[in-house]
C-alpha positions in Angstrom: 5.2 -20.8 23.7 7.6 -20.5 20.7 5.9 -22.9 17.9 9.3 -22.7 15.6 12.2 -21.1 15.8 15.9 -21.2 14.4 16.2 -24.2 16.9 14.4 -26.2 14.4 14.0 -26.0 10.6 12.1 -23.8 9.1 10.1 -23.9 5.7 10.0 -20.5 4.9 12.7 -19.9 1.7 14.9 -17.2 1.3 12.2 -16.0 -1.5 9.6 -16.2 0.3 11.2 -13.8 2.6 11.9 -11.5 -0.1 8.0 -11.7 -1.1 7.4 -10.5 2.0 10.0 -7.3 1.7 8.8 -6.8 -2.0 4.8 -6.7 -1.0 6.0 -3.6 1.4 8.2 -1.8 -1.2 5.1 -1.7 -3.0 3.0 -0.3 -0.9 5.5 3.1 -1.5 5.4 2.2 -5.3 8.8 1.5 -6.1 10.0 0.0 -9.2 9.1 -3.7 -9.0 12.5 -5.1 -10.4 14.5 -2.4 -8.2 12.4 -4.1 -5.1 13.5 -7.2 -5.7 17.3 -6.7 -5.7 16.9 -4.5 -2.3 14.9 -7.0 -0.8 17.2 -9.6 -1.6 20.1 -8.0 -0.3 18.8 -7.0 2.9 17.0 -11.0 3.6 20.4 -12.1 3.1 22.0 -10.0 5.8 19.6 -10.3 7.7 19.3 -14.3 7.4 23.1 -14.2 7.9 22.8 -12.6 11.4 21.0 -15.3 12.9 24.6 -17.3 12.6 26.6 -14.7 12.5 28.9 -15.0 16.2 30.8 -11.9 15.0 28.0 -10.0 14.6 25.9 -11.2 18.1 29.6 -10.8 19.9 30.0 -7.3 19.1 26.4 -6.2 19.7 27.1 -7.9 23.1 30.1 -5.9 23.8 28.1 -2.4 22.8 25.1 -3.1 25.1 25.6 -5.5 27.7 22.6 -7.3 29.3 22.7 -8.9 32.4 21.6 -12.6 32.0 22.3 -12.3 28.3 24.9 -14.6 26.3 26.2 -13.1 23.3 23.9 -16.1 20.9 21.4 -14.0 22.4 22.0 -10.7 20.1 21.5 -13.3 17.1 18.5 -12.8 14.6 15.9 -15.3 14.7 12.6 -16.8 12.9 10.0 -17.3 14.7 6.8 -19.4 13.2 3.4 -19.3 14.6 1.2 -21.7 12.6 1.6 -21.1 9.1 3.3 -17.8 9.0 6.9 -16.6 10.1 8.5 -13.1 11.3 12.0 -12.8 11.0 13.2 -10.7 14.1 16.4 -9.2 16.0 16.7 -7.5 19.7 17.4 -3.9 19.6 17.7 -1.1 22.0 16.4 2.5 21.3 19.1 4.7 20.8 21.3 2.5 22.6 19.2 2.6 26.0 19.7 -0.5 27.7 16.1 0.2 29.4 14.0 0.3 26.6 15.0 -2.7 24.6 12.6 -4.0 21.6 12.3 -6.7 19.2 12.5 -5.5 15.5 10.5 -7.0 12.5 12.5 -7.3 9.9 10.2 -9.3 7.8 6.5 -11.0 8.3 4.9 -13.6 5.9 1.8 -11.9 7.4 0.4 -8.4 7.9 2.4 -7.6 11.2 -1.0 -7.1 13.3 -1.5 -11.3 12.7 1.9 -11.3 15.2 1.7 -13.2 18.4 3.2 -11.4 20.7 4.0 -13.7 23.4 5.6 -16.1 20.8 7.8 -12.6 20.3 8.3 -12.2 24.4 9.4 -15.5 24.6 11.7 -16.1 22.4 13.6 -12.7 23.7 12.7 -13.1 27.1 16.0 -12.3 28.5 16.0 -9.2 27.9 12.5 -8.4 28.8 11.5 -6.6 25.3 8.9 -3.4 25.8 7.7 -3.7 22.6 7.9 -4.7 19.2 8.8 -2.2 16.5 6.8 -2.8 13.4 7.3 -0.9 9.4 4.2 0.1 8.5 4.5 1.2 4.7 1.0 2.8 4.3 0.6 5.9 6.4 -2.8 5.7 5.8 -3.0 2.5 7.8 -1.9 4.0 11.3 -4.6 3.3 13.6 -5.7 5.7 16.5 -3.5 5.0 19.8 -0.3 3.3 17.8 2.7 4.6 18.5 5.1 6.2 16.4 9.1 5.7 16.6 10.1 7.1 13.3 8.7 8.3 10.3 10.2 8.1 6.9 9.9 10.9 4.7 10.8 10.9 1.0 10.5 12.6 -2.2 12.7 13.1 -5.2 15.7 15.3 -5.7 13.5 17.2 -8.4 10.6 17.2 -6.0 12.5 18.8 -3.5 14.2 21.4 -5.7 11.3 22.5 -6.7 9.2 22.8 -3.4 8.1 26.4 -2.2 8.9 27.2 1.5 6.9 29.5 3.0 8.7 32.1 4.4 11.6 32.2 1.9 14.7 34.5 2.8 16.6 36.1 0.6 19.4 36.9 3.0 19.6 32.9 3.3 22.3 31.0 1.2 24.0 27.4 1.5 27.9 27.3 1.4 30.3 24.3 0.9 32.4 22.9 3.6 35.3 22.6 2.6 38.2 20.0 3.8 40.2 22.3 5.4 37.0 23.4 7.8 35.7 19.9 8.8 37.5 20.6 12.3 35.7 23.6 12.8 32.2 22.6 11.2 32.5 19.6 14.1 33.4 22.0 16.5 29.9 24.0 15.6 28.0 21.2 15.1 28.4 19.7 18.8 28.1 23.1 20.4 24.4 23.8 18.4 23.6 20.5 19.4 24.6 21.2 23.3 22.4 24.3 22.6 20.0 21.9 21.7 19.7 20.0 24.6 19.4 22.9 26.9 16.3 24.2 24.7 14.9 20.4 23.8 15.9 18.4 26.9 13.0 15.5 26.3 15.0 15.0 22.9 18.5 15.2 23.7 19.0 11.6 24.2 16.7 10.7 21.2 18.5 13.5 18.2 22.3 12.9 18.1 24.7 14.9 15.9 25.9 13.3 12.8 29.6 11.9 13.7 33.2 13.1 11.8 32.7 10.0 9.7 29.1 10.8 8.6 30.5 14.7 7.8 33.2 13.0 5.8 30.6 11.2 4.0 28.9 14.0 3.1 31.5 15.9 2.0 33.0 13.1 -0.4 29.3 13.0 -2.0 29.3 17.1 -2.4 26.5 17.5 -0.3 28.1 19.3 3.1 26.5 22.8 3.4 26.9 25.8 6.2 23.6 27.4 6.5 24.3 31.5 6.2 22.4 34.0 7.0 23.9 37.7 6.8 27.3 36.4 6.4 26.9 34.6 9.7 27.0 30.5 9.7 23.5 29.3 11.7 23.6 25.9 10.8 24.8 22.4 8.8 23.0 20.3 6.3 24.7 17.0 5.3 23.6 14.5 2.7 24.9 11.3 2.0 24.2 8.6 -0.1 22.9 5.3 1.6 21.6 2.4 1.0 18.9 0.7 3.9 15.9 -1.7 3.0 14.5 -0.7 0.1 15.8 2.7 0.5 18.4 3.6 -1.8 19.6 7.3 -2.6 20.4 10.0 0.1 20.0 10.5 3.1 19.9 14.0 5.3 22.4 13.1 7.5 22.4 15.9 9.2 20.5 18.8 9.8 20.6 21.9 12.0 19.9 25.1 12.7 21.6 27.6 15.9 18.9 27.7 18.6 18.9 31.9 18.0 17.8 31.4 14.4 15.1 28.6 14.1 11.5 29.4 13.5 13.0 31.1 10.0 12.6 27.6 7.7 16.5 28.5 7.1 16.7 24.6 7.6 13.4 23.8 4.8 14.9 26.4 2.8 18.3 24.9 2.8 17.6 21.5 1.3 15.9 22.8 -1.5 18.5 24.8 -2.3 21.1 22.2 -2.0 18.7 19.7 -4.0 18.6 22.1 -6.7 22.5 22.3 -6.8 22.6 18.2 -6.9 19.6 17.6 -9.6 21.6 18.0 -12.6 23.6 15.1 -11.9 20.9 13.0 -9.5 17.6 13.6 -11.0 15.3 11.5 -9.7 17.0 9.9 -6.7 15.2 9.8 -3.2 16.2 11.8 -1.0 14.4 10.3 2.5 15.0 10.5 6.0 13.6 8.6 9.3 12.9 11.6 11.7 11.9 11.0 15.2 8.0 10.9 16.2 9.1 13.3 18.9 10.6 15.8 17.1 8.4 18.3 15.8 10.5 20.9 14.3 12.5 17.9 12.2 8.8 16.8 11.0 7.8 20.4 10.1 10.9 21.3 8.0 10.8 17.7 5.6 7.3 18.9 4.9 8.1 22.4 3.7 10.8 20.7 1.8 8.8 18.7 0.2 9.0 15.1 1.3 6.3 14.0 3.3 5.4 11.2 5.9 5.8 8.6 3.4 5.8 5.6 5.9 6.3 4.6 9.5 8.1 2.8 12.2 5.5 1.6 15.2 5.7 0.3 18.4 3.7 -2.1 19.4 3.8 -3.0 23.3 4.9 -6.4 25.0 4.5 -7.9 27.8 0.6 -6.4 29.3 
């Protein structure tokens, strides 16, 4: 049974849901003060969406459960005891059969959870599991499962990384505007390439849309990969701001299936990060890379950013 939930008041403050954002951020050792005005940004959004009809409406429209009324979409806070999770429905990838209850904040370590409080409260939609942020890699335990790792390092950490396997005949060239067409062109056909070579991850690794290419390109960080004069690949940052997270992003990253295995991709963002340094020293550069996707993990560690934290799911519903 749901103790407490946004049916009835609750006493946990917008600070202390902050706290709770804050003690994680810390965990990665961020910048106390820096913490504190992410955190408090993302509680409020966050808060907002358990009211937010506009919001619930049009995640309704984009993945339509049977049974489910759009209030249903709408973040909620559910207590058990004395401690609270804050918590929205979600749906990997957009797959209406695997949908999952996110943790967006716990007044508790996340393991304290009660699941069936969790199942209950989203029991329309039959939730496989919840997906938990574990900031401390450290802290993984034998048998979780992983979702998404983050990786991170600095700008300067990454300019400075040696990738084994170096090639001199590798070099990173801008994209200009005039090319965006044809960079979009080459960028779904290497990912169709993809597919046919990675089919268990072609519904999990999606190409980065026009939008997130403009984005990239406005930030003067959209890069052909070339190899002998011939362009093998794309590598897209943009800047972003998500949780505590606040820097940029690879947005996109990709090598032609007839030239992986090189680190051309490793190689790639250290070069570009050695391009952007002297005006972002010292911004993150990060990335959430699918648990699944093995080459992805491989190149962020040549580059230099490592498995920094973790997304976990947690099954429901045994």
């Amino acid at each position: 049974m749901v103790e407490s939930s946004d049916d009835t008041p609750s006493t946990i403050s917008a600070d202390d849901w902050v706290a709770t954002v804050v003690r994680d951020g810390q965990a990665l050792g961020f910048d106390s003060d820096f913490l504190r005005r992410r955190a408090a940004s993302f509680v409020r959004q966050q808060l907002e969406r358990r009211v937010d009809l506009e919001f619930a409406e049009r995640f309704a429209r984009h993945c339509p459960v049977p049974g489910a009324r759009s209030t249903d979409y709408l973040h909620r806070v559910l207590e058990f005891g004395s401690d609270a999770a804050l918590v929205g429905i979600r749906f990997r990838g957009g797959d209406l059969s695997f949908p999952f209850v996110d943790l967006l904040a716990c007044t508790s370590p996340w393991r304290t959870v009660h699941e069936a409080v969790v199942s209950d409260a989203f029991a329309v939609f039959a939730p496989k599991a919840l997906r938990v942020f574990e900031a401390r890699v450290s802290a993984i335990e034998e048998g979780e499962v992983v979702d998404q790792w983050f990786h991170a390092a600095t700008i300067d950490e990454v300019a400075h990384a040696e990738v084994d396997g170096q090639n001199e005949a590798m070099r990173i060239e801008p994209v200009v505007s005039r090319e965006l067409d044809a960079c979009f062109d080459s960028l779904r056909r290497w990912y169709r390439e993809f597919a046919t070579s990675e089919p268990e991850l072609a519904d999990r690794v999606q190409p980065a849309s026009r939008e997130q290419l403009e984005a990239c390109m406005a930030d003067g960080a959209l890069r052909w990969i070339v190899v002998r004069d011939e362009r093998v690949g794309l590598l897209g940052f943009a800047r972003a701001c998500e949780w505590y997270f606040d820097g940029l992003v690879v947005m996109e990253e990709i090598v032609a299936r007839d030239h992986t295995g090189h680190a051309y991709a490793a190689h790639a963002q250290c070069l570009l990060a050695e391009e952007l340094v002297p005006r972002e020293s010292g911004t993150l550069l990060w990335g959430t890379i699918d648990a699944h996707n093995r080459a992805s993990i491989r190149t962020a560690q040549r580059a230099g950013r490592p498995a920094r934290a973790a997304w976990l799911f947690r099954p429901l519903g045994r």
